[in-house]
N, C-alpha and C positions, 0 to 999 in steps of 0.2 A: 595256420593257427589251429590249432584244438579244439573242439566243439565245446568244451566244458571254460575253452578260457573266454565264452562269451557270459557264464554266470558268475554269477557272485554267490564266493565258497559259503555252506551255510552257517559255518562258523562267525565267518566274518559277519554275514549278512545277521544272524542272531545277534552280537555285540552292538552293531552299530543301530540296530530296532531297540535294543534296550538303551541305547546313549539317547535316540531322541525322546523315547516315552521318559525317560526321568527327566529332560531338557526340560521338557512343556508340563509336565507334572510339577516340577517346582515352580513353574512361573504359576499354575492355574492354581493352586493348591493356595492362593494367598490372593491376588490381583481382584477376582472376582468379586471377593468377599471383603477387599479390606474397606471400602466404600461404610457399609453397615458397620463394621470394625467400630471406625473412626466418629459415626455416627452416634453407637450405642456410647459411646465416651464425653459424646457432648461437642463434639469437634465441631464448626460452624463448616456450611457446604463452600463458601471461599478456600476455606482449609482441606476440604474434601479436593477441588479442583485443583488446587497447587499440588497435592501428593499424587495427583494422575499426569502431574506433569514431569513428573521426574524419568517417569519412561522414553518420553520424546527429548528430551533433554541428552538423555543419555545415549540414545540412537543417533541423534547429530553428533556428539565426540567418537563415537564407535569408528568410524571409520579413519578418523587421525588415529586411532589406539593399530585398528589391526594393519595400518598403511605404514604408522613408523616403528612397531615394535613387533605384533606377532605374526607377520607375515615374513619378517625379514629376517629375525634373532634365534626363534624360538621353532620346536619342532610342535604341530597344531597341539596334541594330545598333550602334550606337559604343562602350555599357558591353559588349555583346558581346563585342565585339572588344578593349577595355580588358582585362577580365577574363581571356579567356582567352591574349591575350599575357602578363601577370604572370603569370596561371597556368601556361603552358608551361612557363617559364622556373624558376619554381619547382620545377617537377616534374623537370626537368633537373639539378634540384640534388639532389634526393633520395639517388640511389644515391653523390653525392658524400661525404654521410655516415654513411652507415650502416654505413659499416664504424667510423668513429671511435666512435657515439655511437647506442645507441636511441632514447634521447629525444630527439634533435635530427632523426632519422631522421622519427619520428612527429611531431614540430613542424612539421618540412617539410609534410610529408603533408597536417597540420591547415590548412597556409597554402592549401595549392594546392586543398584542395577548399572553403575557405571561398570562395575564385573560383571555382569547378567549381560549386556546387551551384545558386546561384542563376541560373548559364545555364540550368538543365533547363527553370526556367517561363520564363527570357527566348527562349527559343528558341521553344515551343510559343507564348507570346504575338505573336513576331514572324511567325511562321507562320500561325497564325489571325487575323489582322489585316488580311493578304493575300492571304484566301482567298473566294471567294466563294459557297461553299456547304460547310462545315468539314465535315458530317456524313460526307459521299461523300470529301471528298478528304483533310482531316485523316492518314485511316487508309495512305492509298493514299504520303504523306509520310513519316508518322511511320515505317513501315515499313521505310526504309532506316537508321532507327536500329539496328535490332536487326542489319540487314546488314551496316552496321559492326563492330557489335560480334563478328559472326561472323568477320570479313574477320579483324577485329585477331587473333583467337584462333587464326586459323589459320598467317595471317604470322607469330605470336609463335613459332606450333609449329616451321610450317615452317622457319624460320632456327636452332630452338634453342636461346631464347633462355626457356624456361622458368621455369631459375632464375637469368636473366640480368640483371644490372642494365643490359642495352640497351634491356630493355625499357621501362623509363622514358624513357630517351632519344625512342623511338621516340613512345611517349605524350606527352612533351612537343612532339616538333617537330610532332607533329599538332594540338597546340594552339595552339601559335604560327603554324602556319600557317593555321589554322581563325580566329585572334585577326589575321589581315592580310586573311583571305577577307571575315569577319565585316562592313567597313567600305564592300564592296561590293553587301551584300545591299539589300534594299528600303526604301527610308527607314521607320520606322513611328517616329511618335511617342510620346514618352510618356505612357500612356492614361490615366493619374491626375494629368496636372499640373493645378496649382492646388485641387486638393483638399488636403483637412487627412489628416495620416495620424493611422493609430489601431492602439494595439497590439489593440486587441481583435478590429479587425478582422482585423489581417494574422497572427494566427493561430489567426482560426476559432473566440474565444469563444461570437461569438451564435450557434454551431452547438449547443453546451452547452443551447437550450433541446429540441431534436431528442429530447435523454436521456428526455424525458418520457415517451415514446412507449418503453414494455418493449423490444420488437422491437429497435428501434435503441438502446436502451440495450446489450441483449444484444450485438448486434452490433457498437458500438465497444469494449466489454470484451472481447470474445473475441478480435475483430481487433489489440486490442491485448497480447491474452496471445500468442496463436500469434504471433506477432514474435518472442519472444523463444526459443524456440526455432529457430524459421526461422532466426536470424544465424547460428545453428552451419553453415549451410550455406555462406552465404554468406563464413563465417570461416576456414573448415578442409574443407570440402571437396576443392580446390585440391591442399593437402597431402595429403589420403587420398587422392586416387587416384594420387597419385604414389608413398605406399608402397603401394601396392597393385600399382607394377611397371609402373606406364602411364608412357610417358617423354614421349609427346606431349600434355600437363598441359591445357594452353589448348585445343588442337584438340577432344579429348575431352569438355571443357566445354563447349564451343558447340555439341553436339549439343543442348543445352539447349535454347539458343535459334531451332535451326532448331524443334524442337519446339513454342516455343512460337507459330509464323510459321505451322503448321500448324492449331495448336488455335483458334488467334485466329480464323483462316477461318471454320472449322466447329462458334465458338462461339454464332451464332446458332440453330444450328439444336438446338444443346443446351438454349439457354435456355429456347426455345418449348416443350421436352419436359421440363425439368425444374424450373425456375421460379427464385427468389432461394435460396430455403432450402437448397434439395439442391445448386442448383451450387456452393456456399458450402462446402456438409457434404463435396464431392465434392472441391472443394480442397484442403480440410482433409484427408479422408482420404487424400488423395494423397500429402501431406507426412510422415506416419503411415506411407506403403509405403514411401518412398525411403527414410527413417531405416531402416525394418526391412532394406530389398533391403541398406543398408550396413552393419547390423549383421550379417547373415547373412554379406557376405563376406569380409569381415573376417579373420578367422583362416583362411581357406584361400585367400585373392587372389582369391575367384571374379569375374573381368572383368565376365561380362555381369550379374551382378547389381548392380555398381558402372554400368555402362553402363545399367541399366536404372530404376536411381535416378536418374541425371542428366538421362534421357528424360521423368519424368516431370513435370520442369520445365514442359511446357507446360500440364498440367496443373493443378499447385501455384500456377504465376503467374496465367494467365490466368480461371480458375474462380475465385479466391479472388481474388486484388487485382481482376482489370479489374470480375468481378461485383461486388465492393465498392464501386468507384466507381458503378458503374449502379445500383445499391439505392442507395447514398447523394443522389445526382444524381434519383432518382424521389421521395424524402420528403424534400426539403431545400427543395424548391418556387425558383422564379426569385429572390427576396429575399436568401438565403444561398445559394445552390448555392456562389457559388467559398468561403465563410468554411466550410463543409460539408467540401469537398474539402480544404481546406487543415489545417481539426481533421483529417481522417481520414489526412491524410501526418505529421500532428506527433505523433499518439497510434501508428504503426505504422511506416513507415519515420526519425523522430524517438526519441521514448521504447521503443519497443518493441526497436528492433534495438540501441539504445545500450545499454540493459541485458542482452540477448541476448548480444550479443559482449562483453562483460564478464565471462559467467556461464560463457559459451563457454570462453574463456580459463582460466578457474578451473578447469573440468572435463576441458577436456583435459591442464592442467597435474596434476590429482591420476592422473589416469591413463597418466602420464609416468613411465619409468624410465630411470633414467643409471647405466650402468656403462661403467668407461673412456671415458668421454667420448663413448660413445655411446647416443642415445636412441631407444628403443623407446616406442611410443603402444599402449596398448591398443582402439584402434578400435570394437572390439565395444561394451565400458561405454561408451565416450562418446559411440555413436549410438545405445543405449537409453534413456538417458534422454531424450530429445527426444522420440522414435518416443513414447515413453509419456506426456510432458508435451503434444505433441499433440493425442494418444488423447482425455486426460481432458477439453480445452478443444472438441474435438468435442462428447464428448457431452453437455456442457454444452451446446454448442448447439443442436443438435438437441433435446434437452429441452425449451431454455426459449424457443426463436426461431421466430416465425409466421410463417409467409410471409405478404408483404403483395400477395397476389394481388388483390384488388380495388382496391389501393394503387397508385395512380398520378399523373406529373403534371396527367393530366387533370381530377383533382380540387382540384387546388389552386389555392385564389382568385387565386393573385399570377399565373396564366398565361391566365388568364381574362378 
């Protein structure tokens, strides 16, 4: 083989950094912000927590979508590009009702990301298909997803468009334009045609015999208990730091994600010092300080402690999810790894945040007051209880989860 056929051509590798930057730039360009959205409109925080469930919603049908149609029918870049033009389009319609209608608001929502969800794996599948050594460059691609999603956050800021229904606009025309890019990208065909599909497969039953094994039993329970605390972040965040006196909502939020562009670097060298268990427990506990940093500022607007909860984003995500996937990807062996990875998205960004932001919603609504038609949030109670339903799902863990230190895929027959 050629020396050059271990890179990736830079043409291609250019396309495929800008497929994921507009990927994640449409979702962040809206997602962040639509919390305060919905708020400045009067929407009750029940209604906030059901519109943050339409993500998780739509991540459990995702995998029936790409197991019995774009995996099988369709060449990746054409439903791509299908998708994400209906989906623009839809999303452009969003803020057209949300002044009429909640529930036509959040029906929208449900439509555009039932399109949205299932790009996340067509993207990363048409990406790793044309790639020629994914370990090295995967990282070095996927990377401009989260730059995206920074870009959108701060365009959002900077225009002002915080609690703007431009925002949408601007999220849709990035999809429609991304859904006419999409039909230029790299032919990749459909990697399951002629296969039989299978629900069990496409999400991640035969992963269910994994449970036998305590360790990983502990660890899809817990993974999918702390979910449901975590959607309070992801649900109302947004809105706390806006009454908190922060006017640039998005900008402020994306210090998350440069956060997490930092930790990702320098989480190798965490791993080799701290193993599966603690970087798990270290995630976990991270999520434990943000709830507390916003419970503490809470009643006095303290900025940097809201600032220093958002910081620890890179923390919360990459110790806790990206370590989940690599614990789960070492005991799944080559036979299930992808039906592994796909149970561990359906039991945590699936089940786990759909009840989250439901429960979210509940809690911020009981700690809601209206007088004269204006609403005050008690902030303090409703990031205590999270910070403490964390806590306790910690030390479950830490209790009952072994690191599988001498646990690797080197041991397992199917790589052998």
């Amino acid at each position: 083989m050629d020396q050059n056929d271990h890179h990736l051509g830079g043409f291609v590798s250019l396309k495929l950094s800008l497929m994921m930057f507009l990927q994640f730039f449409l979702w962040g360009a809206w997602y962040v912000t639509m919390g305060p959205f919905m708020a400045n409109l009067g929407m009750t925080p029940k209604t906030i927590g059901t519109a943050y469930t339409v993500g998780p919603i739509a991540a459990i049908a995702s995998p029936f979508f790409l197991g019995l149609i774009a995996d099988r029918f369709f060449a990746t870049e054409r439903i791509l590009g299908i998708l994400h033009l209906v989906g623009g389009i839809i999303l452009c319609a969003a803020p057209l009702v949300a002044e009429q209608s909640s529930s036509f608001f959040i029906g929208v929502l449900l439509l555009h990301m039932l399109c949205y969800m299932p790009t996340l794996g067509l993207t990363n599948s048409l990406a790793l298909h044309n790639m020629t050594n994914a370990e090295k460059q995967f990282p070095l691609i996927r990377v401009f997803g989260t730059i995206g999603w920074i870009v959108a956050n701060v365009m959002i800021s900077s225009l002002l468009f915080d609690k703007s229904p431009n925002m949408f606009y601007i999220a849709g025309g990035a999809g429609i334009l991304l859904g006419f890019y999409s039909f230029f990208l790299p032919h990749t065909p459909p990697p399951a045609k002629g296969k039989a599909f299978s629900a069990k497969d496409a999400i991640g039953l035969e992963a269910l015999s994994l449970l036998k094994d305590r360790s990983f039993a502990i660890f899809a329970i817990c993974s999918f208990l702390i979910c449901i605390p975590l959607a309070a972040y992801y649900s109302f965040a947004g809105q706390f730091v806006g009454d908190m006196g922060i006017e640039r909502i998005a900008l402020t939020m994306s210090t998350g994600q440069m956060s997490e562009i930092l930790f990702m670097v320098v989480m190798p060298l965490f791993f080799a010092r701290f193993g599966v268990k603690w970087m798990l427990a270290i995630g976990m506990l991270a999520w434990v300080a943000r709830y507390g940093l916003f419970a503490g500022a809470a009643d006095d607007q303290i900025k940097w402690m809201v600032l220093g909860g958002i910081l620890l984003h890179g923390i919360c995500y990459d110790f806790f999810f990206v370590t989940g996937q690599i614990y789960t990807d070492q005991v799944s062996g080559t036979k299930i790894r992808g039906q592994a990875q796909g149970f561990l998205v359906l039991i945590t960004q699936g089940l786990g945040m759909l009840i989250g932001a439901q429960l979210s919603g509940m809690l911020v609504a009981k700690y809601t007051t209206t007088i004269d038609e204006v609403s005050t949030i008690d902030w303090q109670q409703v990031w205590i209880y999270p910070a403490a339903f964390a806590l306790l799902i910690l030390i479950l863990f830490v209790t009952f989860f072994k690191d599988p230190a001498s646990k690797t895929t080197a041991n397992d027959p199917e790589t052998q």
